[in-house]
Residue frames relative to the residue before (quaternion, step in Angstrom):
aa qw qx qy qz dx dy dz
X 1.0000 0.0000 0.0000 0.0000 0.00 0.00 0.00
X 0.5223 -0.7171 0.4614 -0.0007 3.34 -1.44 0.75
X 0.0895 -0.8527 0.5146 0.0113 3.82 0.05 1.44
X 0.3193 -0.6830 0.6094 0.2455 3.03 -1.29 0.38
X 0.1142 -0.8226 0.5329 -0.1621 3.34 0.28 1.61
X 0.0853 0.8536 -0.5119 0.0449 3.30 -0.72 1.31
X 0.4138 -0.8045 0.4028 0.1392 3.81 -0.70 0.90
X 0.1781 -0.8519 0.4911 -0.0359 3.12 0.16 1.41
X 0.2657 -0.7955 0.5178 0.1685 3.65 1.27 1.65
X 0.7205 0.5399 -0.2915 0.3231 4.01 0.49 -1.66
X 0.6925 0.4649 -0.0525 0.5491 3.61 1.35 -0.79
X 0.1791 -0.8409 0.4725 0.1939 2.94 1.01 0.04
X 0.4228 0.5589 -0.4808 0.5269 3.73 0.85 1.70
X 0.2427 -0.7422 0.6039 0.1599 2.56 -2.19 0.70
X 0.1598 0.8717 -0.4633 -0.0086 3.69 0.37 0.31
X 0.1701 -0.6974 0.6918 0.0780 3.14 -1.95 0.08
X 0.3267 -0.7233 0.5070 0.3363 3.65 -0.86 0.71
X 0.0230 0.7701 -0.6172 -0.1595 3.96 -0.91 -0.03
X 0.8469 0.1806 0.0983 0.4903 3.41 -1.00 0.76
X 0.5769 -0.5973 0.3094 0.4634 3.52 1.70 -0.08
X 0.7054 0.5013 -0.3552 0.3535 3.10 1.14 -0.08
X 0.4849 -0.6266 0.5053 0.3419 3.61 -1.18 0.73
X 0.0552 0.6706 -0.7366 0.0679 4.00 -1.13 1.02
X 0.1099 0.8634 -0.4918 0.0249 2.97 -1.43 1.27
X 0.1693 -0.6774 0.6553 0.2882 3.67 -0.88 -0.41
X 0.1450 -0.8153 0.5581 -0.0532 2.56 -1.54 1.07
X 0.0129 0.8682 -0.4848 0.1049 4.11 -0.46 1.23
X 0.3410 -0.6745 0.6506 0.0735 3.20 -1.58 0.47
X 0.1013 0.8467 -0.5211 -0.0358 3.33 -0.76 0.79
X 0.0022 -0.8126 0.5675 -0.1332 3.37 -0.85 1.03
X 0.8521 -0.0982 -0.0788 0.5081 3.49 -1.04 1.63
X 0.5778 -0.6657 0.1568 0.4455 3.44 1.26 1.53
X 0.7079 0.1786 -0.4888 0.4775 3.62 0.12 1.73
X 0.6367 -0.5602 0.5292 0.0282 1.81 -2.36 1.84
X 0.0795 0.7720 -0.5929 -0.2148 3.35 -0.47 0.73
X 0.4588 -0.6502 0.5205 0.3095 3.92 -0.85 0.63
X 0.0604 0.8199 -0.5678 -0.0420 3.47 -0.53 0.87
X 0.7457 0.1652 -0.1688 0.6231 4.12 0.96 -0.04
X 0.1595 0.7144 -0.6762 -0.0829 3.36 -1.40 0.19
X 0.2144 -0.9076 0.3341 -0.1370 3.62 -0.68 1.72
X 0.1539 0.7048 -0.6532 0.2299 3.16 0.34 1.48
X 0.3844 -0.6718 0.5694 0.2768 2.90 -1.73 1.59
X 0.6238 -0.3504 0.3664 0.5948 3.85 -1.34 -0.26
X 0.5114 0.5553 -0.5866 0.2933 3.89 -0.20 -1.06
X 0.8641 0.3215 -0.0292 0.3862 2.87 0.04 -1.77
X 0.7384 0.5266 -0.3719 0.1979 3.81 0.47 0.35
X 0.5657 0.4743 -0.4415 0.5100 3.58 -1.24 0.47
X 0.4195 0.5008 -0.4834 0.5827 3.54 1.05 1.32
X 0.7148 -0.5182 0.4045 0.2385 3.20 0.19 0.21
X 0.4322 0.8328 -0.2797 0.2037 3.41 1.84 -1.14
X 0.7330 0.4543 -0.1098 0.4943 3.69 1.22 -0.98
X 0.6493 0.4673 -0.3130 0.5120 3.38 1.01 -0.11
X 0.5571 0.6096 -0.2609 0.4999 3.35 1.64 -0.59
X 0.7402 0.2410 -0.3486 0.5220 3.30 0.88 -0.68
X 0.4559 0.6272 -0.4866 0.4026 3.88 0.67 0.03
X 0.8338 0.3063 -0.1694 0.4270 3.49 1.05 -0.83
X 0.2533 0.5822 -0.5384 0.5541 3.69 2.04 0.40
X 0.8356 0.4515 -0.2033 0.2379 3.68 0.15 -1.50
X 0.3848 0.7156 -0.0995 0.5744 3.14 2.09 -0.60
X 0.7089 0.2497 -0.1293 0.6469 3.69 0.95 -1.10
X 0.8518 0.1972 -0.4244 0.2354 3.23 0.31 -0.64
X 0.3756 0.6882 -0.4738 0.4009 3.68 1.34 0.84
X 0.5497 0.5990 -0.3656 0.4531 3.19 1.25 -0.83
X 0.7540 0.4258 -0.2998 0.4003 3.53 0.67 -1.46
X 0.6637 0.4580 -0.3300 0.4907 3.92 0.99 -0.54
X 0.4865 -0.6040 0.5509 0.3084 3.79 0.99 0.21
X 0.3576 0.7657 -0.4446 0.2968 4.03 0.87 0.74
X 0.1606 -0.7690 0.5307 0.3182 3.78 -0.72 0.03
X 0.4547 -0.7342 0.4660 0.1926 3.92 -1.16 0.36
X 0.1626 -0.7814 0.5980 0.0724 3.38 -0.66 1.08
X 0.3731 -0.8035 0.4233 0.1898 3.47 0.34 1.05
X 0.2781 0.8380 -0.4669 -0.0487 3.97 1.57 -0.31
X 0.6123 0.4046 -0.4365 0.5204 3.98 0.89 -0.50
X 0.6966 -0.4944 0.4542 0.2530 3.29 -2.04 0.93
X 0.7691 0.3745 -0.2705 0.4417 3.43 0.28 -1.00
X 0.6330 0.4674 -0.3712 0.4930 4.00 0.98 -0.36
X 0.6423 0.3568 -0.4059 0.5435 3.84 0.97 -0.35
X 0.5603 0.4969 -0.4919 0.4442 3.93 0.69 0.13
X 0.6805 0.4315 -0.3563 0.4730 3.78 0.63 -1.11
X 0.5480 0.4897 -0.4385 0.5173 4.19 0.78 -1.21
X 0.7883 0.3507 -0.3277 0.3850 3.97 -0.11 -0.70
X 0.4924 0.5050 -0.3573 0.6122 4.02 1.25 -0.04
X 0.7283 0.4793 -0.1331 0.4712 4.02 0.82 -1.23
X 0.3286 0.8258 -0.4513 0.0800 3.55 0.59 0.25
X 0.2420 0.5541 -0.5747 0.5514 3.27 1.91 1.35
X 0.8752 0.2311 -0.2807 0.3191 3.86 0.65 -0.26
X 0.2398 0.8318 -0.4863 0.1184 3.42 1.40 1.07
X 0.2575 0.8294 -0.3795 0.3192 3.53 1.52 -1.01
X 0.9309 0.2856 0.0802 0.2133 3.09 0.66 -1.90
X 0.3379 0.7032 -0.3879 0.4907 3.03 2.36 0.52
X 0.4581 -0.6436 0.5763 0.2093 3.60 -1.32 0.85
């Protein structure tokens, strides 16, 4: 399935609404790496897939700024170690 996953560059967030609910990821970046520090899916809405989606919005859009990834939340250093199309991109 398909989010509408949007990068809120100013907030340093990625989010998407499902079902009304707010799901996010959240990062800091500093001397070009992102480090992932939250990823938020409420219960309603989880076991879609919804969190891995935004791990990999954030994932591309480091790739596209030439960033590296500190993986620093649990659930982004679980998806980077499944993803070893995005190791390139660990700090």
């Amino acid at each position: 399935m398909s989010y509408d996953i949007r990068h809120l560059r100013a907030a340093h967030r990625f989010e998407t609404k499902v079902d009304g609910e707010a799901c996010q990821l959240d990062y800091s970046l500093h001397n070009g790496i992102m480090t992932i520090t939250h990823t938020w899916v409420p219960d309603d809405v989880g076991g879609r897939g919804i969190a891995g989606e935004l791990v990999r919005a954030a994932m591309e859009a480091a790739r596209g700024e030439g960033w590296k990834v500190e993986p620093a939340c649990s659930y982004a250093r679980s998806w980077m170690e499944r993803h070893p199309e995005y190791a390139a991109l660990r700090a």
